[in-house]
C-alpha positions in Angstrom: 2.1 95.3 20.8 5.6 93.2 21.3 7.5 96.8 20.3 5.9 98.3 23.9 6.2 95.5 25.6 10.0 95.3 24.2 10.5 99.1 24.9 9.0 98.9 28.5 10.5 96.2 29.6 14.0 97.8 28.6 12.8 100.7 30.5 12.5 99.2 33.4 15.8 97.0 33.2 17.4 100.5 32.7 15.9 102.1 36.0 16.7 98.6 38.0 20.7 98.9 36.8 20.6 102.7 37.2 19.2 102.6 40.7 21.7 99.9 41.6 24.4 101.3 40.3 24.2 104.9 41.5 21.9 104.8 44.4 19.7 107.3 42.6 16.8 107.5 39.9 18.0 108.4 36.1 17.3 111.5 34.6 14.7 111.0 31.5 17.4 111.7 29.0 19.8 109.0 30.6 17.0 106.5 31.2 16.1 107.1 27.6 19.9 106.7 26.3 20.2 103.8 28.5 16.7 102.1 27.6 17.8 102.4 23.8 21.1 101.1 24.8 19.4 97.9 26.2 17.4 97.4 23.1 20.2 97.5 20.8 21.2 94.2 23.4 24.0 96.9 24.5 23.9 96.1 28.7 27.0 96.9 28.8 27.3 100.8 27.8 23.5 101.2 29.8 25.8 99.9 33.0 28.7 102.5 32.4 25.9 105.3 31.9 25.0 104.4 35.0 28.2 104.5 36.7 28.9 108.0 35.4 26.5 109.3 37.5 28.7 111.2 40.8 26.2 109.2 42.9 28.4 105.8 42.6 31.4 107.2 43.5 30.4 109.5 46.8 27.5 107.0 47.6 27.7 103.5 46.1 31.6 103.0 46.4 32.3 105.1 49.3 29.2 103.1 51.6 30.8 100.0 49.5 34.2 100.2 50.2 34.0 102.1 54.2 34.0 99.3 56.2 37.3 97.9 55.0 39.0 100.3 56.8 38.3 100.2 60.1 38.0 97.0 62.2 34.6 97.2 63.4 33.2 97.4 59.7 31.7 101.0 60.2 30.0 102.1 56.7 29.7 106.0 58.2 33.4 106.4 59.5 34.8 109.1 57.6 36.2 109.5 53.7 40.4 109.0 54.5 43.1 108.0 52.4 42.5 104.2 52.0 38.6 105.0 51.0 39.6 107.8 48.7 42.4 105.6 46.9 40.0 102.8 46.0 37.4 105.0 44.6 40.1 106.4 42.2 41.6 103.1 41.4 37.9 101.9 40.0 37.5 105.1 38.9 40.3 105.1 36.6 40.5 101.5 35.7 43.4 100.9 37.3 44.9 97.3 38.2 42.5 96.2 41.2 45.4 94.6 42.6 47.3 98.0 43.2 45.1 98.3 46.1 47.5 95.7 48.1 50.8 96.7 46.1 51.0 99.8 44.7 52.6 103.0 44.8 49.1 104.6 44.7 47.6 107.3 47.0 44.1 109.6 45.3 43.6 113.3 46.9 41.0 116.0 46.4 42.5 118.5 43.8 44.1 121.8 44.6 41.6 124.0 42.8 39.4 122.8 46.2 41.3 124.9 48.5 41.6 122.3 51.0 43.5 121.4 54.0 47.3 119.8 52.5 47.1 116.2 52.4 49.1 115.2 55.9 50.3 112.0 57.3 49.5 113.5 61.0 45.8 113.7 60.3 42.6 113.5 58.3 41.6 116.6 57.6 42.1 116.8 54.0 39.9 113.6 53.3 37.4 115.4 56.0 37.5 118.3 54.0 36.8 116.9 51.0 33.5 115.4 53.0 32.1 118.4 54.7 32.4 120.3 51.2 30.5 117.1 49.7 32.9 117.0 46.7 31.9 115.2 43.8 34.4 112.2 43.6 34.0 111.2 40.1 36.0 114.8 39.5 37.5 115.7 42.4 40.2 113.1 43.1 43.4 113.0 41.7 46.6 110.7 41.5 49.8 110.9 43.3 52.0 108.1 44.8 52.6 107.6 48.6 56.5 107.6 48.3 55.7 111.5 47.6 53.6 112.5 50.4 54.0 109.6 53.3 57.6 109.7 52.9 58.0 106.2 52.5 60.3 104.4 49.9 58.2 103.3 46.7 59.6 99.2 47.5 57.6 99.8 51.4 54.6 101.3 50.1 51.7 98.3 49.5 48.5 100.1 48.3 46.0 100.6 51.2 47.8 98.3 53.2 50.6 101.5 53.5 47.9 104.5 53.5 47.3 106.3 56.9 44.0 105.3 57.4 44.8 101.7 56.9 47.8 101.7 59.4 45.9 103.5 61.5 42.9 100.9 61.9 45.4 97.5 61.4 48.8 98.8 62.7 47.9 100.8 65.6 49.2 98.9 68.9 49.0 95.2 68.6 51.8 92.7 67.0 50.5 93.8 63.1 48.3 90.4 63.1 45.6 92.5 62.6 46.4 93.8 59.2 47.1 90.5 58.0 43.8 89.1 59.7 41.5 92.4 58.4 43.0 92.0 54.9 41.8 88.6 55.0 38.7 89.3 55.4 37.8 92.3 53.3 40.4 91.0 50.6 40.3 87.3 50.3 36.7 87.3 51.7 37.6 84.7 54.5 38.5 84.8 58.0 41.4 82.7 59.5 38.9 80.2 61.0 38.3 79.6 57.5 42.2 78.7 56.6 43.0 76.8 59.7 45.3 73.8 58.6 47.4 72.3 61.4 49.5 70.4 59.0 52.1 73.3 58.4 55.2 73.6 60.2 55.2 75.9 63.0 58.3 77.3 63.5 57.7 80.4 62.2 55.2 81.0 65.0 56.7 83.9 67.4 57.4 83.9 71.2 54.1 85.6 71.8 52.1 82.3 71.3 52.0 79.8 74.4 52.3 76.6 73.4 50.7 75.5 76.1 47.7 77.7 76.9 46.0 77.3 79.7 48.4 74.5 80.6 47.1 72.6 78.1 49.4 71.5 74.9 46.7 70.0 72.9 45.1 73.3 72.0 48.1 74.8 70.5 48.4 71.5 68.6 44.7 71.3 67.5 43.9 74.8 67.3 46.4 77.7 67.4 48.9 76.3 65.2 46.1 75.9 62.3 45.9 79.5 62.0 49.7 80.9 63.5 51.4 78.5 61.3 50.6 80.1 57.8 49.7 83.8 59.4 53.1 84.2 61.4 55.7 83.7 58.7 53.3 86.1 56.0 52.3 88.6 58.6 56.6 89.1 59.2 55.9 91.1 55.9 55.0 93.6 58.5 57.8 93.6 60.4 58.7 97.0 60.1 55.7 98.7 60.0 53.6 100.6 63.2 51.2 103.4 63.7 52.9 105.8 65.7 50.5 108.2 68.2 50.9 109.9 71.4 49.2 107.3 73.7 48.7 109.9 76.4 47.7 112.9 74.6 46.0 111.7 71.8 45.0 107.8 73.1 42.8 107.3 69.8 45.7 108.0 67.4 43.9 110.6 65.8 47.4 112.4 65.6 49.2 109.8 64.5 51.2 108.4 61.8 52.3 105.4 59.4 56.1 104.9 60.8 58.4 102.5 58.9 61.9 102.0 59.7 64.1 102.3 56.5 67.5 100.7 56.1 69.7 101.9 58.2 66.7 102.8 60.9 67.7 101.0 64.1 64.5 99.9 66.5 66.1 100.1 70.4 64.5 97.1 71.7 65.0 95.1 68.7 68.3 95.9 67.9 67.1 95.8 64.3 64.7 96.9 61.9 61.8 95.0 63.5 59.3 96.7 65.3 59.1 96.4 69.6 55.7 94.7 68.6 57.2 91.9 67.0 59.2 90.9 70.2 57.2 91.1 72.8 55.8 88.6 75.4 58.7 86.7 74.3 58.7 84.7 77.5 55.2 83.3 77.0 57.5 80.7 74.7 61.3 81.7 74.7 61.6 79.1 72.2 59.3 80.2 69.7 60.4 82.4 66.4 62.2 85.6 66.7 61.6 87.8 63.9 64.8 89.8 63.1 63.4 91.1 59.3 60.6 91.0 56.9 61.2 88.3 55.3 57.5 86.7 54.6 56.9 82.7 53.2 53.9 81.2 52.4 53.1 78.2 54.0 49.5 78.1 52.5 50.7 77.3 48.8 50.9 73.7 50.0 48.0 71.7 51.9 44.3 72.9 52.3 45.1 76.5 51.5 46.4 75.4 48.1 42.7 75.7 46.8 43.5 79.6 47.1 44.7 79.6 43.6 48.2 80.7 44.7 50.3 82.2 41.3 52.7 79.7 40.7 54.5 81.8 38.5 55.2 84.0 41.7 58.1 82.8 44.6 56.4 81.8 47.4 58.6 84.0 49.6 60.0 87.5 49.6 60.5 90.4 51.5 57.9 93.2 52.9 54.8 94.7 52.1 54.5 95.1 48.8 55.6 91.4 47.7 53.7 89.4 49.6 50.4 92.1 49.2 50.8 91.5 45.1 51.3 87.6 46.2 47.8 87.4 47.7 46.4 89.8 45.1 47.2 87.6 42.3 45.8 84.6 44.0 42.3 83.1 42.2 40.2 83.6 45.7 41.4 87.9 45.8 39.9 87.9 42.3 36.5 86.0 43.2 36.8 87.9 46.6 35.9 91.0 44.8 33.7 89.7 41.8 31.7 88.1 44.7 31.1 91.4 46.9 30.5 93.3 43.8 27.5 91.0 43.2 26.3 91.0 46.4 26.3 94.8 46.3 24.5 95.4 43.0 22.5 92.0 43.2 21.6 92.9 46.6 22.0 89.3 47.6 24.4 86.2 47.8 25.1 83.9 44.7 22.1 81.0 45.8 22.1 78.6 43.0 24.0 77.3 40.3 23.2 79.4 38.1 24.8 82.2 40.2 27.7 80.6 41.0 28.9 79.5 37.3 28.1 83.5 36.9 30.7 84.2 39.3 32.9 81.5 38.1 32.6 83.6 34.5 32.8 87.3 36.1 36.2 86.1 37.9 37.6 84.5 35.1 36.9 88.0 33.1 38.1 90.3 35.8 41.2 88.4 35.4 41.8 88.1 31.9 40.7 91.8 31.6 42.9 93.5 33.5 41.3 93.9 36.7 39.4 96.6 36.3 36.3 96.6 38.6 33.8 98.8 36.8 33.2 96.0 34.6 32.4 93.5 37.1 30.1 96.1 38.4 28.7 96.2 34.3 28.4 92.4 34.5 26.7 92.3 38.1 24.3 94.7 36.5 23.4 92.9 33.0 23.0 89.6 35.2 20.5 91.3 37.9 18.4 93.3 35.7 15.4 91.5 35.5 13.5 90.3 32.8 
């Protein structure tokens, strides 16, 4: 009698992981592996049994991971670059961090016959959808220095992909990639980070400091957020998305440009981007950025309790610095541990209990070499029901 109820009971923590994990029943023979699995008190290898069915890559991660990439959080925009790359970085157990620093770009394999991958467009990555391509095999590894023609020291992981600088660089003063990765990154908005005790003289031109003709809310409230985002977001600097505005006003044409040493921007008179200088009479007083020279005002006051690597300088130059500075912050790391839960748990940490579970998960991540599949193992063993 405690043998069934032992066996059922497994059974039914198998299914549970299994449905949450890959979005679809077992077969019998993997519920069966996975049930025994869970007997023998291994949660663990059930999990992974789980996650190599196709269904978590081209359903669970790829409805996961979506609506990082575009600004209005759209889980049905289209498989791209930035989508594609995470998958394969989980996939393969590759540093989690890559994804703001690396040299990392995943496309469908050549035995597909598909579209070349292009910097122009996204019709290799739409390819690869409309065939309905099994993920898990399809996608393979390459660097973006190869096929975005960027040097490896300007290429940050998604931060550099098409699709990324198409959503976050496109028009605008590149605040936006700074703002979005916040938020899909760090798992916290600026409101969240607002400290007016930081300096503000990194704070460019384009900011009135007196808005509406009133000082006091540039004192109380723009400076709490522009004072740590401006000298972080120069990282940028020479970075836009580059489209025919006229033609092709959605930038579906477009392309990543970055100006390389030498690469002269007319307006600038530098390597800076037009975007960084302009409304530069709303304060002529205010910062003029002239490279990409990034700082990080945060690692001191409020922001501290980010969990900032002290190991790390606090300042460096472009993309890919200060992208691996906040990847190897504490709140990145609990960042993902924490939307991993939510996505498998199908709900937000509520008690203490749930919380010293995230406290643990992140703490493993870390230690384990950030690979995400695990968390995914953990989130799984914790939710499975008794």
């Amino acid at each position: 009698m405690l043998c069934t109820s032992s066996v059922a009971g497994s059974r039914e923590q198998a299914k549970r992981i299994h449905d949450r994990l890959a979005g679809v029943p077992p077969s019998a023979a993997v519920l069966e592996q996975m049930s025994a699995s869970i007997s023998q008190g291994d949660v663990n290898q059930a999990a992974y049994l789980a996650m190599d069915n196709s269904s978590f890559y081209t359903v669970t991660l790829k409805n996961w991971i979506t609506p990082w990439t575009n600004e209005e959080a759209d889980v049905f925009a289209p498989l791209n670059d930035y989508s594609a790359t995470v998958i394969g970085i989980i996939r393969d157990d590759v540093d989690f961090r890559n994804i703001l620093s690396g040299d990392i770009l995943y496309v469908g394999d050549n035995s597909l016959n598909l579209p070349a991958y292009s910097p122009n467009n996204n019709a290799h990555y739409q390819a690869l959808e409309d065939q309905q391509a099994d993920l898990k095999t399809v996608l393979q590894t390459t660097t973006q220095s190869a096929l975005l023609g960027l040097p490896s020291d300007a290429t940050a992981g998604v931060l550099t992909t098409r699709a990324g600088a198409k959503a976050f660089f496109k028009d605008g003063t590149n605040r936006a990639m700074f703002r979005f990765t916040l938020i899909n990154q760090l798992c916290t908005d600026l409101e969240g980070l607002k400290d007016t005790s930081r300096a503000p003289d990194r704070i460019r031109q384009d900011i009135s400091r007196s808005p509406g003709g009133d000082s006091r809310i540039f004192n109380n409230s723009c400076i709490g957020c522009h004072s740590g985002m401006d000298p972080l977001a120069q990282a940028f600097a020479y970075y836009t998305y580059q489209y025919d505005v006229v033609n092709d006003p959605e930038g579906e044409n477009g392309h990543l440009q970055y100006n390389t040493s030498g690469q002269i921007n007319p307006q600038t008179g530098s390597r800076v981007q037009t975007k960084y200088l302009i409304n530069g009479n709303n304060f002529p007083f205010g910062f003029i950025t002239d490279n990409d020279n990034w700082s990080n005002y945060w690692r001191a006051g409020i922001n501290k309790n980010l969990g900032w690597d002290e190991s790390l300088p606090a300042q460096g130059s472009g993309a890919k610095s200060m992208g691996w500075e906040l990847a190897n912050s504490q709140k990145f790391a609990q960042c993902q541990v924490t939307k991993v839960f939510e996505n498998v748990c199908l709900r937000s940490p509520q008690d203490a209990q749930d919380r010293a579970q995230i406290t643990t998960m992140t703490s493993n991540f870390r230690q384990n070499g950030y690979q995400l599949k695990q968390v995914f193992a953990n989130s799984a063993n914790y939710c499975k029901g008794e």
